[in-house]
Biopython code that builds the backbone (N, CA, C, O; Angstrom):
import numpy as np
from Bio.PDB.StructureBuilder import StructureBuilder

atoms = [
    (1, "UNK", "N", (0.852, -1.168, 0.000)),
    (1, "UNK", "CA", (0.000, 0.000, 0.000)),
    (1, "UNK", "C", (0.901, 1.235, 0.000)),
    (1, "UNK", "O", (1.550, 1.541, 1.000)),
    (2, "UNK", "N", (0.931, 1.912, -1.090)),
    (2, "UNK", "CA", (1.709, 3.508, -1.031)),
    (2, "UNK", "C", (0.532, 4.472, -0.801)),
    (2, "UNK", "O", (-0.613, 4.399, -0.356)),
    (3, "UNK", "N", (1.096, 5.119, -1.155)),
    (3, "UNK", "CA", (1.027, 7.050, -0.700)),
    (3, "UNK", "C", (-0.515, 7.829, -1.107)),
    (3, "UNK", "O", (-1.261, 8.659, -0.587)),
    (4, "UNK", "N", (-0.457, 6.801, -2.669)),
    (4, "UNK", "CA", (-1.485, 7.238, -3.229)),
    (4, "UNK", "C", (-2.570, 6.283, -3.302)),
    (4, "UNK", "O", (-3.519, 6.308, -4.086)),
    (5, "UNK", "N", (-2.305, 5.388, -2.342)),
    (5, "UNK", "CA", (-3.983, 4.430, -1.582)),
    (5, "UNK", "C", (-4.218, 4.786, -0.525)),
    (5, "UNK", "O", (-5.237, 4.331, -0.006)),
    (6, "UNK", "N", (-3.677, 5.406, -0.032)),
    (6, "UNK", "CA", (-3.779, 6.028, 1.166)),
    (6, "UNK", "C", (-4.504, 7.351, 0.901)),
    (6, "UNK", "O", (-5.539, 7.675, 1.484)),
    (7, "UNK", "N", (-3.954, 8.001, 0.086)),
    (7, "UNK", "CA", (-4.956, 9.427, -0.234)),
    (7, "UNK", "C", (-5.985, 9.466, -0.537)),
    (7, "UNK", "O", (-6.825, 10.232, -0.066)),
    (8, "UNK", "N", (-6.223, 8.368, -1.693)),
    (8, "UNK", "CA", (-7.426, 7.471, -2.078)),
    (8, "UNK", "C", (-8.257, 7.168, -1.200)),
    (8, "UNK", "O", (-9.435, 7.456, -1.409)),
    (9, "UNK", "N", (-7.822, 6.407, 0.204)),
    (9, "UNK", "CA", (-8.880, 5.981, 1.039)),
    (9, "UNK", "C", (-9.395, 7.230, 2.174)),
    (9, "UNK", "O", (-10.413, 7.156, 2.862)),
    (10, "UNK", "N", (-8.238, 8.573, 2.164)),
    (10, "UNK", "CA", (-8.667, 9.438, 2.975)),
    (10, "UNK", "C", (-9.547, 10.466, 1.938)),
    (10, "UNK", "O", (-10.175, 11.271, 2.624)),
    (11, "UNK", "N", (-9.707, 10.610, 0.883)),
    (11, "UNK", "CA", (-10.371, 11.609, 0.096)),
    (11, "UNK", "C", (-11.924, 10.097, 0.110)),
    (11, "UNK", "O", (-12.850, 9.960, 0.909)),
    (12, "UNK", "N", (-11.670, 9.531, -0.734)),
    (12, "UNK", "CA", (-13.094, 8.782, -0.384)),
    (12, "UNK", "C", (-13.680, 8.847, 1.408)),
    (12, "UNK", "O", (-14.867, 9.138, 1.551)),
    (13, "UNK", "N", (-13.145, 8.676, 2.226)),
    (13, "UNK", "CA", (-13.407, 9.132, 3.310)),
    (13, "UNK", "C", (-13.836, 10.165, 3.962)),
    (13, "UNK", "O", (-14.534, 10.061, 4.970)),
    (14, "UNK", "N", (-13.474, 11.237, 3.470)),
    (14, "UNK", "CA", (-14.131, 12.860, 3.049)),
    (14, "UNK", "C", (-15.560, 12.773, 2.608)),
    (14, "UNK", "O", (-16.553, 13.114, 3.251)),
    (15, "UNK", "N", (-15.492, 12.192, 1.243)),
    (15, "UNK", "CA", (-16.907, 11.966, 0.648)),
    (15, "UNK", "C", (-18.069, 11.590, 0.976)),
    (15, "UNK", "O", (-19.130, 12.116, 0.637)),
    (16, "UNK", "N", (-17.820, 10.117, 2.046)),
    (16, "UNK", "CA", (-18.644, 9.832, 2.602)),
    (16, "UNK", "C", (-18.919, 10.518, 3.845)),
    (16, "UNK", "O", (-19.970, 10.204, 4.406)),
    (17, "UNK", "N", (-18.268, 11.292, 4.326)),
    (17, "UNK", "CA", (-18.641, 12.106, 5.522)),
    (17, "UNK", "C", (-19.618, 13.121, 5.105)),
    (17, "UNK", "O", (-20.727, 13.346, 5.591)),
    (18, "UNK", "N", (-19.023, 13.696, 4.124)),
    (18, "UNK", "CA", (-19.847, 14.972, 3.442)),
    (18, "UNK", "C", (-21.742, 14.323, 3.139)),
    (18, "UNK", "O", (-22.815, 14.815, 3.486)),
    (19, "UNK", "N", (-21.335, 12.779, 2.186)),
    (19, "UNK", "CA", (-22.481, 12.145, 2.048)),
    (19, "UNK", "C", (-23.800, 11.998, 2.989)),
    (19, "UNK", "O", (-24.954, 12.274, 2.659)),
    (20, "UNK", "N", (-23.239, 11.369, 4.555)),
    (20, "UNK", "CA", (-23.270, 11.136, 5.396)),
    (20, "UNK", "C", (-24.202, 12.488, 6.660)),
    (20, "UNK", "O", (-25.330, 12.468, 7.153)),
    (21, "UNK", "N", (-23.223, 13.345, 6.759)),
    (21, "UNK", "CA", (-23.542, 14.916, 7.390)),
    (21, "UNK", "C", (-24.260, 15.900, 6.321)),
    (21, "UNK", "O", (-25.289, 16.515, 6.602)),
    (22, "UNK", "N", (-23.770, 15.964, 5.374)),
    (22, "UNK", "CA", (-23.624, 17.013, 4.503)),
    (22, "UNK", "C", (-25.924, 17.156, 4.225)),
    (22, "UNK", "O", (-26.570, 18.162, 3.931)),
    (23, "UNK", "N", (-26.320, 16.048, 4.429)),
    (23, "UNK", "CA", (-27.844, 16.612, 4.189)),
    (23, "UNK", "C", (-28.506, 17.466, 5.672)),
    (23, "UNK", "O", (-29.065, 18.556, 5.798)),
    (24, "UNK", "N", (-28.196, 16.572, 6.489)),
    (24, "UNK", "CA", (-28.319, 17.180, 8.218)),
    (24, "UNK", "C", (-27.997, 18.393, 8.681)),
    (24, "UNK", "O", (-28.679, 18.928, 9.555)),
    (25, "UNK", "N", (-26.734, 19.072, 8.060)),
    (25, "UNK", "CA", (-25.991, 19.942, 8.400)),
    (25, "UNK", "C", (-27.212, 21.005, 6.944)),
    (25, "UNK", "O", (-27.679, 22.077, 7.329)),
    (26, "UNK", "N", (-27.386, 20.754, 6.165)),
    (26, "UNK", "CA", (-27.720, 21.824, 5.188)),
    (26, "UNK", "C", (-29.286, 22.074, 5.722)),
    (26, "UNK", "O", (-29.858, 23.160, 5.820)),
    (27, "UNK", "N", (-29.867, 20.597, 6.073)),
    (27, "UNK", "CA", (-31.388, 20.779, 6.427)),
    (27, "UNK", "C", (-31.505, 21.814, 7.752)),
    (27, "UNK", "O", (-32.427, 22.595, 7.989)),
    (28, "UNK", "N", (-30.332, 21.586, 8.512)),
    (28, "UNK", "CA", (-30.809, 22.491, 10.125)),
    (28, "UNK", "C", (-30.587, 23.739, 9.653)),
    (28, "UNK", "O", (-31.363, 24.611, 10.043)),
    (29, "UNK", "N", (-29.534, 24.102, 8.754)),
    (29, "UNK", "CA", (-28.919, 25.494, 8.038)),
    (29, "UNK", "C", (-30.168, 26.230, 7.307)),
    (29, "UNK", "O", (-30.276, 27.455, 7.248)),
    (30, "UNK", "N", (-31.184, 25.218, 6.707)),
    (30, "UNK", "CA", (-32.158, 25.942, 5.787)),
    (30, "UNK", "C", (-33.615, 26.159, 7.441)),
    (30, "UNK", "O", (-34.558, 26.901, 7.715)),
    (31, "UNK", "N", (-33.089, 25.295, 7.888)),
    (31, "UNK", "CA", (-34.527, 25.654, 9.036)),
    (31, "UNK", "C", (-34.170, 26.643, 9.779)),
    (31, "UNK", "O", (-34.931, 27.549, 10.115)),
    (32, "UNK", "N", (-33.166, 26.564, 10.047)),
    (32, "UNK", "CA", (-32.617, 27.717, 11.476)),
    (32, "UNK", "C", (-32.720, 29.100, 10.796)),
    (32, "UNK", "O", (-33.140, 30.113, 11.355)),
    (33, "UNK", "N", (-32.197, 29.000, 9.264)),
    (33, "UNK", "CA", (-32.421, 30.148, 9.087)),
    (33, "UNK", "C", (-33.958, 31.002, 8.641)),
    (33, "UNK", "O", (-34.354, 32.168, 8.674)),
    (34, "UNK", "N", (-34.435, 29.853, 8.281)),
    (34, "UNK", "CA", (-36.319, 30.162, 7.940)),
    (34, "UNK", "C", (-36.875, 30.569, 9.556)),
    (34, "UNK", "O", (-37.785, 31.398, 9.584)),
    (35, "UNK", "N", (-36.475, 30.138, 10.634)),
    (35, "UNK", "CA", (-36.851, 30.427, 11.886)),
    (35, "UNK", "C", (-36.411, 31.900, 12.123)),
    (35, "UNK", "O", (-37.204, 32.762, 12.501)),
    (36, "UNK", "N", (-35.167, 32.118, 11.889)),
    (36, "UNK", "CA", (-34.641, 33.227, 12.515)),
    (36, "UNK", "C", (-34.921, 34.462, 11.291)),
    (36, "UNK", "O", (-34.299, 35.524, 11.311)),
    (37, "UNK", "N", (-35.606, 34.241, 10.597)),
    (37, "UNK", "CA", (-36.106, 35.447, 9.528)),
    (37, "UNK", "C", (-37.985, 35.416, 10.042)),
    (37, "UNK", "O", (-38.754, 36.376, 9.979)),
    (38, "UNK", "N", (-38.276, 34.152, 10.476)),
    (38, "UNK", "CA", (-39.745, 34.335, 10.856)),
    (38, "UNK", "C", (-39.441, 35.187, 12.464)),
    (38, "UNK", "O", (-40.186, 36.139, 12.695)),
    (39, "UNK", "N", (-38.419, 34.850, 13.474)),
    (39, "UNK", "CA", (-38.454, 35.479, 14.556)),
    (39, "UNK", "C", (-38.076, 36.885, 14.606)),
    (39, "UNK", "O", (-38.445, 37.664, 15.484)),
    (40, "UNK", "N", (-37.111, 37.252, 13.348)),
    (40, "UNK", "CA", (-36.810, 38.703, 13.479)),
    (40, "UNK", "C", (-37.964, 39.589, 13.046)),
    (40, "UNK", "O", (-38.083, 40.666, 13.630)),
    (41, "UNK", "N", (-39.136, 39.151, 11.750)),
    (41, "UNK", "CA", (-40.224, 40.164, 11.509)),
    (41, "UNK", "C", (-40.922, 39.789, 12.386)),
    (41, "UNK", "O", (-41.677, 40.737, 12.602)),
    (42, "UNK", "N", (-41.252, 38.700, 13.292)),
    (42, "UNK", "CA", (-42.229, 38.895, 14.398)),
    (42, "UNK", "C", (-41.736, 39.526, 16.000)),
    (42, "UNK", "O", (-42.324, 39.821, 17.040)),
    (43, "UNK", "N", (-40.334, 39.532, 15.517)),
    (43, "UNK", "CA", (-39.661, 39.784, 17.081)),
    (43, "UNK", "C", (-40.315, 39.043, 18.061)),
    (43, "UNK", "O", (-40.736, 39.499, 19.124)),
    (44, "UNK", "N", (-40.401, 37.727, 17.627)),
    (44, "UNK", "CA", (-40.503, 36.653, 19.070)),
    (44, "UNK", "C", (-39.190, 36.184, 19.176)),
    (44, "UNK", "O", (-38.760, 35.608, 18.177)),
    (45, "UNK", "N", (-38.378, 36.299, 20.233)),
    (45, "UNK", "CA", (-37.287, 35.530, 20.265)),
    (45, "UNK", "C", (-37.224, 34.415, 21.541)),
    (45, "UNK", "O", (-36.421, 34.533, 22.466)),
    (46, "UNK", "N", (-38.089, 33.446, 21.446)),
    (46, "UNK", "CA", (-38.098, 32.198, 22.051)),
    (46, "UNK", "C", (-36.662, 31.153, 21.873)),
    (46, "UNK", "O", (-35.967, 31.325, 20.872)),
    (47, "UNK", "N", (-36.390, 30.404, 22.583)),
    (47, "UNK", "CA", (-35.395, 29.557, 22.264)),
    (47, "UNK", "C", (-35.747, 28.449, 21.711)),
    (47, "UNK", "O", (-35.236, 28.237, 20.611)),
    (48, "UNK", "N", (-36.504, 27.619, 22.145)),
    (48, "UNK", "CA", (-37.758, 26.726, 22.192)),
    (48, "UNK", "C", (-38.282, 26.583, 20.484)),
    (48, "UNK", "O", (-38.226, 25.536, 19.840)),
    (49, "UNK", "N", (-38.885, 28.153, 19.870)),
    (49, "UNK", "CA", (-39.582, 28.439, 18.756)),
    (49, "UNK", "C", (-38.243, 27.659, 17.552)),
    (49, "UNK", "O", (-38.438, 27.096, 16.475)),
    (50, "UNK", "N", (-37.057, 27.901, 18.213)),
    (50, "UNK", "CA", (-35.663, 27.468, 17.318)),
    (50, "UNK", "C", (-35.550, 26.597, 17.650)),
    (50, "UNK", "O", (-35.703, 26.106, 16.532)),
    (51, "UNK", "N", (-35.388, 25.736, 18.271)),
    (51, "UNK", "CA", (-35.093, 24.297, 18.363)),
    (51, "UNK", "C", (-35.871, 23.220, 18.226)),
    (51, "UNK", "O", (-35.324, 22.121, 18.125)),
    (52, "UNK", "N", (-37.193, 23.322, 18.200)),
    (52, "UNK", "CA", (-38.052, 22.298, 17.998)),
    (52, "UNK", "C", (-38.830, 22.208, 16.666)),
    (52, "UNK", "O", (-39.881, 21.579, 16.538)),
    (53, "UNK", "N", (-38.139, 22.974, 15.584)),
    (53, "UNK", "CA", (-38.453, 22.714, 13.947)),
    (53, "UNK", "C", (-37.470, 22.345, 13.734)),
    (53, "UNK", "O", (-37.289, 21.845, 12.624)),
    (54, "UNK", "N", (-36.187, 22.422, 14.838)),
    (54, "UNK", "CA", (-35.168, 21.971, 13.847)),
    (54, "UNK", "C", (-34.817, 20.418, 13.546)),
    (54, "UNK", "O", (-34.503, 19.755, 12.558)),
    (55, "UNK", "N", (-35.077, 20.155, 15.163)),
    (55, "UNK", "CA", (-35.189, 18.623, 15.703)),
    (55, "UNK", "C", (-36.027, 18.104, 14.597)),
    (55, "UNK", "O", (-35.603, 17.221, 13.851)),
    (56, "UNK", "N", (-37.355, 18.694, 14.453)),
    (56, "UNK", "CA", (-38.533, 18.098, 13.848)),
    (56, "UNK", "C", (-37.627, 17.343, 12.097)),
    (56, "UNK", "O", (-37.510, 16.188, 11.690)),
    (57, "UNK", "N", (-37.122, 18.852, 11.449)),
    (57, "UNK", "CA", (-36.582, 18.882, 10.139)),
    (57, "UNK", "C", (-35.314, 17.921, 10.608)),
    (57, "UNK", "O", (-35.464, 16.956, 9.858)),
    (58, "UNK", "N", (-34.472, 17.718, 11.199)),
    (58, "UNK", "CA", (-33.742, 16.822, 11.177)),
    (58, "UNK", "C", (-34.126, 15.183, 11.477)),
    (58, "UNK", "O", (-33.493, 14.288, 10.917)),
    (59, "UNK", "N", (-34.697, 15.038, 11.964)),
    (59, "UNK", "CA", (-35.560, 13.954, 12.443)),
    (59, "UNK", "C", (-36.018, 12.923, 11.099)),
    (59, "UNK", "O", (-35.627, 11.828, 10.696)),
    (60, "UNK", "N", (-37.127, 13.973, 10.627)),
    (60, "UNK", "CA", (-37.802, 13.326, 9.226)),
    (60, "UNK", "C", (-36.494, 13.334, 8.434)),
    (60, "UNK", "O", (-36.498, 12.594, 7.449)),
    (61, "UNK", "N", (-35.162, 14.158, 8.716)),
    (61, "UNK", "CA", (-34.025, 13.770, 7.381)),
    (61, "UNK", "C", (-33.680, 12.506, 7.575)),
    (61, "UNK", "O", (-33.996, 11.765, 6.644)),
    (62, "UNK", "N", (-33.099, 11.975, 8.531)),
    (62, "UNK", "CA", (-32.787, 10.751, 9.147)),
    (62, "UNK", "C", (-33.943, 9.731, 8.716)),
    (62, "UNK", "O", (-33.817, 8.662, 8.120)),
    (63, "UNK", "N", (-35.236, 10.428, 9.234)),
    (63, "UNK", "CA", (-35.926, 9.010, 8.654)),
    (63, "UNK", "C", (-36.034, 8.275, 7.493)),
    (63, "UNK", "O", (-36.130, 7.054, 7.366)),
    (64, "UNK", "N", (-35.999, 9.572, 6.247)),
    (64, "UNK", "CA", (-36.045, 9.613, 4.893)),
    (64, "UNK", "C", (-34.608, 9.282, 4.460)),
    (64, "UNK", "O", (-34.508, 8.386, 3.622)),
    (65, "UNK", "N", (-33.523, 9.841, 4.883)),
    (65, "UNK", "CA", (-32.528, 10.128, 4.498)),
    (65, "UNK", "C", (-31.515, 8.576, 4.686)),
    (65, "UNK", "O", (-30.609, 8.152, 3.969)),
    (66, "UNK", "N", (-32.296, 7.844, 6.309)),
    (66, "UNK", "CA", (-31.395, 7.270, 7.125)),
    (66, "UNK", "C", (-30.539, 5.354, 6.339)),
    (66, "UNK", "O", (-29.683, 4.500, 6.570)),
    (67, "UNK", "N", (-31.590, 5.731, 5.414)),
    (67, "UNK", "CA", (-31.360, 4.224, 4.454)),
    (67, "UNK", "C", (-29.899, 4.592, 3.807)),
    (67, "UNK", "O", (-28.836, 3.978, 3.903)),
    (68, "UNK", "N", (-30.236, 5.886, 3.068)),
    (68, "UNK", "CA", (-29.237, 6.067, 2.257)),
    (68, "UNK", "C", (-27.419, 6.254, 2.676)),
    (68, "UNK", "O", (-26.397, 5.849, 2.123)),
    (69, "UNK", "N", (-27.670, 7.039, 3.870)),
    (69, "UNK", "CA", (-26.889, 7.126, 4.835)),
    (69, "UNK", "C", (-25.696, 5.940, 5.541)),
    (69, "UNK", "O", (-24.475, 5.814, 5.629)),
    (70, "UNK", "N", (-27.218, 5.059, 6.038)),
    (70, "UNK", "CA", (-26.000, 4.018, 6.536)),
    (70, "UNK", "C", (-25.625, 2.658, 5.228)),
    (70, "UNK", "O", (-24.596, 1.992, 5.341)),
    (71, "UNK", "N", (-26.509, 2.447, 4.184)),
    (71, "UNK", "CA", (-25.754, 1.978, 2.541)),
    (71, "UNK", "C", (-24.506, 2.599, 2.409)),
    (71, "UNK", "O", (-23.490, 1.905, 2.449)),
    (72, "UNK", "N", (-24.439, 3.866, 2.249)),
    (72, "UNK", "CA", (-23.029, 4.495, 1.734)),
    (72, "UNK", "C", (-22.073, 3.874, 2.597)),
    (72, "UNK", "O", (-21.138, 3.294, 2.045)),
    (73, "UNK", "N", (-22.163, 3.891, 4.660)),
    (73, "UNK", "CA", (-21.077, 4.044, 5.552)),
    (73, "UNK", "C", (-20.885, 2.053, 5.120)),
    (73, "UNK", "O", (-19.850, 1.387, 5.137)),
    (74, "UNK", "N", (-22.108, 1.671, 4.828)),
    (74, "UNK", "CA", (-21.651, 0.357, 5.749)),
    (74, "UNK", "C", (-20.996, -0.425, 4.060)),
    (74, "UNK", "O", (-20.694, -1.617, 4.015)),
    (75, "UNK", "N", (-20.879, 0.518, 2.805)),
    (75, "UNK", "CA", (-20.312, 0.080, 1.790)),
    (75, "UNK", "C", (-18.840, 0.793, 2.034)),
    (75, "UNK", "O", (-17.908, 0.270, 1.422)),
    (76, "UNK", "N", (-18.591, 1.732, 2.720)),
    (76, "UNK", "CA", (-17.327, 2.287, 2.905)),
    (76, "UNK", "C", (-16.481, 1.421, 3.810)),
    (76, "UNK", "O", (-15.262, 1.253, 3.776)),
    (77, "UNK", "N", (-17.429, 0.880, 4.668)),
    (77, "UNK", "CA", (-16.899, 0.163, 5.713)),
    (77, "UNK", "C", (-16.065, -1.257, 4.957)),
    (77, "UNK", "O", (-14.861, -1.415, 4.753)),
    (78, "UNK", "N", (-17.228, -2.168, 4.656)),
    (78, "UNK", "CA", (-17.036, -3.036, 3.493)),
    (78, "UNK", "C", (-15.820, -2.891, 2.903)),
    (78, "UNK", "O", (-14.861, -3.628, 3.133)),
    (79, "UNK", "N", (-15.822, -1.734, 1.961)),
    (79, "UNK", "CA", (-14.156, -1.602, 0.767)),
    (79, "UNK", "C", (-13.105, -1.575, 2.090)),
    (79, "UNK", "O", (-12.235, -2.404, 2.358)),
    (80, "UNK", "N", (-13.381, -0.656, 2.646)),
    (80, "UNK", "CA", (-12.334, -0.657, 4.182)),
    (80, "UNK", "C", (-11.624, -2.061, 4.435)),
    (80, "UNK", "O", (-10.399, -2.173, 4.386)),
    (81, "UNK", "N", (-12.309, -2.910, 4.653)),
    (81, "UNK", "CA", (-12.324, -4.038, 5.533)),
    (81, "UNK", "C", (-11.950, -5.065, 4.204)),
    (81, "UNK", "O", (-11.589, -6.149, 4.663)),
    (82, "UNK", "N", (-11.929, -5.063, 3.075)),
    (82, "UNK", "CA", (-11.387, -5.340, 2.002)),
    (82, "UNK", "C", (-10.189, -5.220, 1.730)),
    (82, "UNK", "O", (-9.500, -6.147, 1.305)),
    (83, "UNK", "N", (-9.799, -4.101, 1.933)),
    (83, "UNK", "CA", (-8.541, -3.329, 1.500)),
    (83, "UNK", "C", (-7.524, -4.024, 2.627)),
    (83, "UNK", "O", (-6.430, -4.484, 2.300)),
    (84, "UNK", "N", (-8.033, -4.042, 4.012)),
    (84, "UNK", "CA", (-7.076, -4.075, 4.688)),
    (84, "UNK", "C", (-6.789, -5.881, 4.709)),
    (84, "UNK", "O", (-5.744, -6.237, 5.253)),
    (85, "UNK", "N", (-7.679, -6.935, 4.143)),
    (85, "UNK", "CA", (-7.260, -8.672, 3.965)),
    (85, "UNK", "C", (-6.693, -8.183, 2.854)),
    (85, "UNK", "O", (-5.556, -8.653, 2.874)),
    (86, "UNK", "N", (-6.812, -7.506, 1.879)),
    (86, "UNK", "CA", (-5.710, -7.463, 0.991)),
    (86, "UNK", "C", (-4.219, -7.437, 1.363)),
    (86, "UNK", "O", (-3.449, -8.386, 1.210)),
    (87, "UNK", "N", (-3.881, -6.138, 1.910)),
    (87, "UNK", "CA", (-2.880, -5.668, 2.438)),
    (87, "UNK", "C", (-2.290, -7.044, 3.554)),
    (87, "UNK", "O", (-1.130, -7.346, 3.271)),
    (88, "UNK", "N", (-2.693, -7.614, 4.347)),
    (88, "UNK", "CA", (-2.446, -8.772, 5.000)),
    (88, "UNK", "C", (-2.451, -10.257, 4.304)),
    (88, "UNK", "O", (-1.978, -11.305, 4.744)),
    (89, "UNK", "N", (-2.980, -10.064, 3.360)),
    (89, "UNK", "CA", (-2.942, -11.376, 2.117)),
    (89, "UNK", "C", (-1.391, -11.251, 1.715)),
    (89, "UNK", "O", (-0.586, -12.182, 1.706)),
    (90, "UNK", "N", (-1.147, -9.974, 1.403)),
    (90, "UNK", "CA", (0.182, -9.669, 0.551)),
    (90, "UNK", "C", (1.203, -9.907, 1.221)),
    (90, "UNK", "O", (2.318, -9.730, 0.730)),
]
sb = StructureBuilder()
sb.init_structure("model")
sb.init_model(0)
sb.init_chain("A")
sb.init_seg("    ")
for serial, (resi, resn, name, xyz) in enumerate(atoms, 1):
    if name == "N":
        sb.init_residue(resn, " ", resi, " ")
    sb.init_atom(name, np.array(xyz, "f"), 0.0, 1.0, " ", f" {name:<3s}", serial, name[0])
structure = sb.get_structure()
């Protein structure tokens, strides 16, 4: 194993993180900010009013989302766990 399977397995590793986070992190980003434009023209500033659409919107991502999610990790995992009986085959 050189330099450039190694980069290989840390840039694919990136990917699936991004894969992985990257809907969760954008869904709370699009709610928090739809909250905090509904709380500034109403000037309610509850804490509560922010955190419990976000939970909600993250929640249903996971539910919808949560298939796709752990396919990608547990195929990353898989090549992972491949790579490394290779490397010990050799």
């Amino acid at each position: 194993m050189n330099e450039s399977d190694i980069a290989a397995l840390i840039r694919d590793g990136m990917v699936v993180m991004l894969k992985i986070g990257g809907p969760l992190l954008l869904v709370g980003l699009v709610v928090g900010m739809a909250i905090a434009l509904v709380q500034a023209v109403t000037q309610m500033n509850e804490a509560s009013l922010a955190f419990v659409p976000k939970l909600i919107a993250i929640g249903a991502t996971l539910l919808f989302g949560g298939s796709f999610m752990f396919g990608t990790l547990s195929a990353y995992t898989r090549m992972l766990f491949d790579r490394m009986v290779q490397v010990g085959a050799s």
